[in-house]
C-alpha positions in Angstrom: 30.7 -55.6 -25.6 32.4 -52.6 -27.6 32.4 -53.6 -30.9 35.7 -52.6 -32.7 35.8 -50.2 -35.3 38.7 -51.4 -37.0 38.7 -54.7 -39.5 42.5 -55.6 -39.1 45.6 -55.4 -37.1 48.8 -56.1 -39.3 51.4 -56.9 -36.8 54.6 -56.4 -37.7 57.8 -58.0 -34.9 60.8 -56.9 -36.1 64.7 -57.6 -34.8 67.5 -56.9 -36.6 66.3 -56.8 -39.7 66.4 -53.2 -41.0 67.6 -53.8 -44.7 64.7 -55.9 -45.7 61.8 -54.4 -43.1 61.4 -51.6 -45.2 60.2 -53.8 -47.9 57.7 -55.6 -45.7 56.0 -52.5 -44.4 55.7 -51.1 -48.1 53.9 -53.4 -49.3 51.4 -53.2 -46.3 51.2 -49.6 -47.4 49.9 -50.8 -50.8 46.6 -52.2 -49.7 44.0 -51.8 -52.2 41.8 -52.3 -48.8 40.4 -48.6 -47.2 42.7 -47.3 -45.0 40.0 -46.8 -42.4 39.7 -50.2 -42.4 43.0 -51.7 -41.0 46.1 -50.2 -38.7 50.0 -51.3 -38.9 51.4 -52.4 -35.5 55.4 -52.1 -35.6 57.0 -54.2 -32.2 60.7 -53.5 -32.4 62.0 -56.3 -30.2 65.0 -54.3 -28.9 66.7 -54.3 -32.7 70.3 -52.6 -32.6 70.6 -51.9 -36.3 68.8 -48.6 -38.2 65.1 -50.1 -37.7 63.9 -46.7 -35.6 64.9 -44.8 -38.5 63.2 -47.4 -41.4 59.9 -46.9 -39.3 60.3 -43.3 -38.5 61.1 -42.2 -42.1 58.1 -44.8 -43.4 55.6 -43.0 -40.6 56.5 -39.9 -41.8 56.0 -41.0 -45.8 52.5 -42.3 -45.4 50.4 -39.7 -42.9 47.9 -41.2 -43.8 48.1 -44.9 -42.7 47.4 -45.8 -38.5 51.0 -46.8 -38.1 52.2 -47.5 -34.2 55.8 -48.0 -33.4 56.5 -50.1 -30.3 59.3 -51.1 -28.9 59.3 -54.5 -26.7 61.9 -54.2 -23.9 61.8 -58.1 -22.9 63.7 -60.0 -25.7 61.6 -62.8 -27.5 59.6 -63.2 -30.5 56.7 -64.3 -28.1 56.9 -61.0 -26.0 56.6 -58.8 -28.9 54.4 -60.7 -30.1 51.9 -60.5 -27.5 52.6 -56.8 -27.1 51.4 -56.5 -30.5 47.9 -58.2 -29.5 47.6 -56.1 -26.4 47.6 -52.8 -28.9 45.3 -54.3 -31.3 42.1 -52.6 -32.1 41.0 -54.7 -35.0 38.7 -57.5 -35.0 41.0 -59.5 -37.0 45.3 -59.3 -35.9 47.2 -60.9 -39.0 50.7 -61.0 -38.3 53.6 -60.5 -40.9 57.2 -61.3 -40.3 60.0 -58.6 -41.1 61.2 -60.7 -43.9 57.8 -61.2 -45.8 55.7 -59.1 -48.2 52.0 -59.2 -49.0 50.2 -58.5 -52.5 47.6 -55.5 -52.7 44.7 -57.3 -52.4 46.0 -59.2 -49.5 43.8 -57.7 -47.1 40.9 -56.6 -49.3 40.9 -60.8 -49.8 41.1 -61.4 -46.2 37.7 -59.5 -46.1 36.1 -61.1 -48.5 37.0 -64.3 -46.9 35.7 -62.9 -43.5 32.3 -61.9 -45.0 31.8 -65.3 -46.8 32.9 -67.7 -43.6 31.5 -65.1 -40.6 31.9 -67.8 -38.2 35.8 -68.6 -39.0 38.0 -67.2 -36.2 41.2 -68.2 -37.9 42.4 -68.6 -41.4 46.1 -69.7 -43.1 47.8 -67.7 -46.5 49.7 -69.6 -48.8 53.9 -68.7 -48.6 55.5 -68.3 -51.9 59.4 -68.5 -51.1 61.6 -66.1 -53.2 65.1 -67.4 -52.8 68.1 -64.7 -53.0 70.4 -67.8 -54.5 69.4 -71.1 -56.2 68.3 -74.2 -54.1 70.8 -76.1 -53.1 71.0 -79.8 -54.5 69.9 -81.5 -50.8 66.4 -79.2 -51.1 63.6 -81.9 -51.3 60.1 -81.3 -50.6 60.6 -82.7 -47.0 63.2 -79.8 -46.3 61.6 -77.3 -48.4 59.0 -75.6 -45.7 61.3 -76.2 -42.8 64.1 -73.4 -44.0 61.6 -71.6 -46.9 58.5 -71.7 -45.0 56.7 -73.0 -48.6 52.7 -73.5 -48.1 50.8 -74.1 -50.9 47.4 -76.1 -49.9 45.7 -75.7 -53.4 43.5 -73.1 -55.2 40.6 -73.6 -53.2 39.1 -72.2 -49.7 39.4 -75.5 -47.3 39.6 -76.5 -43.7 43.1 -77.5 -43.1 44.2 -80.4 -40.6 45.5 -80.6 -37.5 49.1 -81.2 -39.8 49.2 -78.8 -41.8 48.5 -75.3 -39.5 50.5 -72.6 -40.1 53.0 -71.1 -39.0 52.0 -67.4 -37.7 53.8 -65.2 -39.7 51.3 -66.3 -42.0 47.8 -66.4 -40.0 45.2 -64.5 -38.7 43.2 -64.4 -36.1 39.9 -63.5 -34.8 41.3 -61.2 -31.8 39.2 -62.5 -29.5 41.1 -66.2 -29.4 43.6 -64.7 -27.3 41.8 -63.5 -24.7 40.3 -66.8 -24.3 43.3 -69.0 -24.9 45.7 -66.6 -24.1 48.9 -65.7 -25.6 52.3 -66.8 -26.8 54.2 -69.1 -24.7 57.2 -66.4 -23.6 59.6 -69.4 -22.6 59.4 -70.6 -26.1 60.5 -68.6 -29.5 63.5 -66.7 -31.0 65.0 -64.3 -28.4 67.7 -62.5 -30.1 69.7 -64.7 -32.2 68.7 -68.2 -31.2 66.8 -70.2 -33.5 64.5 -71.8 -30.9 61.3 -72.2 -31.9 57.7 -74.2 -30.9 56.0 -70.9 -29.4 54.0 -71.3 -32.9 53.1 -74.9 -32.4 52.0 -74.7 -28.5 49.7 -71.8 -29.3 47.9 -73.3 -32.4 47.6 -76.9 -30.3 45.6 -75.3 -27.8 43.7 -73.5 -30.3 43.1 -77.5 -31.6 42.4 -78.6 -28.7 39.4 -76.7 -28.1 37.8 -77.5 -31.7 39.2 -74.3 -33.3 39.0 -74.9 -37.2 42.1 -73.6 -39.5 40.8 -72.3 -42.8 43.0 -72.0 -46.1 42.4 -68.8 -48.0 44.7 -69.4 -51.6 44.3 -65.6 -52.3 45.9 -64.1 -49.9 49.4 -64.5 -51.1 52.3 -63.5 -49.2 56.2 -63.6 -50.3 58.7 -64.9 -48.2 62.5 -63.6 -48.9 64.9 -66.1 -48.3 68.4 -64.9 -48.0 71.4 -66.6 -49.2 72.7 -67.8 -45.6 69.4 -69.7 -44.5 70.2 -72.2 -47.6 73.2 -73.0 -46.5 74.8 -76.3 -44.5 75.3 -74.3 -41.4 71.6 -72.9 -41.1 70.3 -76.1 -41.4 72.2 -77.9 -38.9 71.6 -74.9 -36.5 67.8 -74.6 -37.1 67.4 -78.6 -37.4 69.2 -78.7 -33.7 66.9 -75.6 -32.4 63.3 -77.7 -33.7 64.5 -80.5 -31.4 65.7 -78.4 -28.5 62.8 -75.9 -28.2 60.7 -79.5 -28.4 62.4 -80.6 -25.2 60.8 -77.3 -23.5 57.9 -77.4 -24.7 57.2 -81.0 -23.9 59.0 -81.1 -20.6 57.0 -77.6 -19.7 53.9 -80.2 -20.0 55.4 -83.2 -18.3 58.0 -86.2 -18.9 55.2 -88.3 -19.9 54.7 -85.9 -23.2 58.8 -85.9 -23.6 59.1 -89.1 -23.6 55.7 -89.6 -26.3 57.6 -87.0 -28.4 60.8 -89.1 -28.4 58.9 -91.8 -29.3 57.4 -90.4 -32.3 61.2 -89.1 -32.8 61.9 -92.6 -33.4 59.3 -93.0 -35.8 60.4 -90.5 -37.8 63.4 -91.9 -37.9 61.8 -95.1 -39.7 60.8 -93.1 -42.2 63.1 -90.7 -43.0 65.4 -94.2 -43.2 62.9 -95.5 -46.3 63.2 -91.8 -48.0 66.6 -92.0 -47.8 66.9 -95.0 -50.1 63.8 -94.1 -52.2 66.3 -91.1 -52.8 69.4 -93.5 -53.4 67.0 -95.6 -55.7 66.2 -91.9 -57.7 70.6 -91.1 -57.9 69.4 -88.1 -55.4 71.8 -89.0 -52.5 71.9 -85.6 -51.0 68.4 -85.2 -50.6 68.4 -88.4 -48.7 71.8 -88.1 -46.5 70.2 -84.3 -45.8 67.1 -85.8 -44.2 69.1 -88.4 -42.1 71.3 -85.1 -40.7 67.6 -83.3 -39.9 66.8 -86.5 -38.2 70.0 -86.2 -36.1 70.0 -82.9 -35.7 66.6 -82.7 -34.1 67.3 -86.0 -31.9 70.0 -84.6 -30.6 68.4 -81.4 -30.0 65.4 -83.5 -28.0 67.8 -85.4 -26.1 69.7 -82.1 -24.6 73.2 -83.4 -26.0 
């Protein structure tokens, strides 16, 4: 087997999202880790805005970073993403979303982490949000990773559980679980503008499946910039919709008999965002409360294909 001569792949998917992509892939330039030791994998997912020209000008500011820019023809978050893997060369891909920037020593910690746990084939990075407006008064900790994508599972290296895997826009993985397990699900996953979602989830549940352990690495830090229209009443109710409708996909792509289990635990949820809601009442915190009945709603009505 050829053993690859690269440490990490940072694969960056990009649509849309010209204004703040520039950002992302600075930061990326900043790596306090070798150059040698890591390349930059630009998918442009058929983006209509000035994103060629953000990548061509950043190629042509840093010679001296291994910068490919790709572009994805088939629309979908899961396409480019598994074009991404496909022109990997390092052992290790971490992906990055266009609207999240890493610290300096984001890789070089990734490393260290790597040589400590040599057997780990995937790892988590905490997700500091860094909102563009104030919270708004229904943001409780129950809503908070849903629209900021907040992950913060202490200060210490851990195995995480099966509940709390990440998302992958802030993950990385041993290359080679894809070629055993395969890639990205391409009927799940943003395509375009849609908000579906779940692509993350049925990769990382096969990865569970077959015994795959999640590690938590607290110092690799990555920002996530939250603009001022994903903390509004409208983004919620779109997104909260699109978790329940990409769940009917995904569990009818399996069989009814997992639909109708998810609907079930639907129901459950329901119990208990029903007791939050009047822990909330109890606290004077109404919005909170009413705000996780409408996710609730939202995602029910999604599941049910009304």
């Amino acid at each position: 087997m050829i053993q690859n001569k690269i440490r990490f792949s940072v694969v960056v998917c990009t649509y849309n999202r010209a204004n703040c992509l520039a950002e992302t892939l600075e930061s990326v330039s900043r790596q306090t880790c070798p150059v040698e030791n890591f390349e930059l994998i630009i998918v442009d997912n058929n983006s209509t805005d000035h994103t060629a020209d953000v990548c061509r000008s950043f190629i042509d500011q840093h010679p001296s970073l291994s910068v490919q820019y790709i572009k994805e023809p088939n629309q979908g978050i899961s396409y480019a993403r598994n074009r991404g893997v496909s022109e990997a060369q390092g052992t290790f891909i971490t992906f990055l979303d266009d609207d999240e920037t890493i610290e300096p020593c984001f890789l070089q910690n990734l490393n260290l982490f790597f040589e400590q746990y040599p057997d780990a084939e995937l790892c988590s990075e905490p997700v500091v949000p860094i909102l563009e407006t104030p919270a708004p008064d229904w943001m409780s900790p129950f809503t908070m990773r849903l629209i900021t994508g907040a992950y913060d599972k202490g200060t210490e290296i851990k195995t995480v559980g099966t509940k709390d895997y990440p998302g992958t826009g802030h993950a990385t993985f041993r290359t080679e679980l894809f070629h055993r397990y395969g890639g990205f699900n391409t009927d799940l996953g943003r395509k375009g503008n849609s908000l579906l979602g779940a692509e993350d989830k049925d990769f990382f549940l096969r990865l569970i499946q077959n015994g795959i352990k999640c590690y938590y690495v607290p110092s690799a830090v990555i920002y996530h910039h939250i603009p001022a229209y994903k903390l509004t009443e409208d983004f919620f109710n779109r997104i909260t919709y699109a978790i329940g409708k990409s769940e009917r996909i995904r569990t009818l792509s399996i069989s009814k008999l997992n639909y109708y289990k998810k609907i079930g635990l639907e129901i459950a949820k329901w119990c208990g965002s029903v007791v939050l809601y009047f822990y909330y009442i109890f606290r004077r915190e109404h919005t909170k409360g009413l705000k996780l009945l409408t996710f609730r709603y939202n995602v029910m009505r999604g599941l049910l294909g009304k």
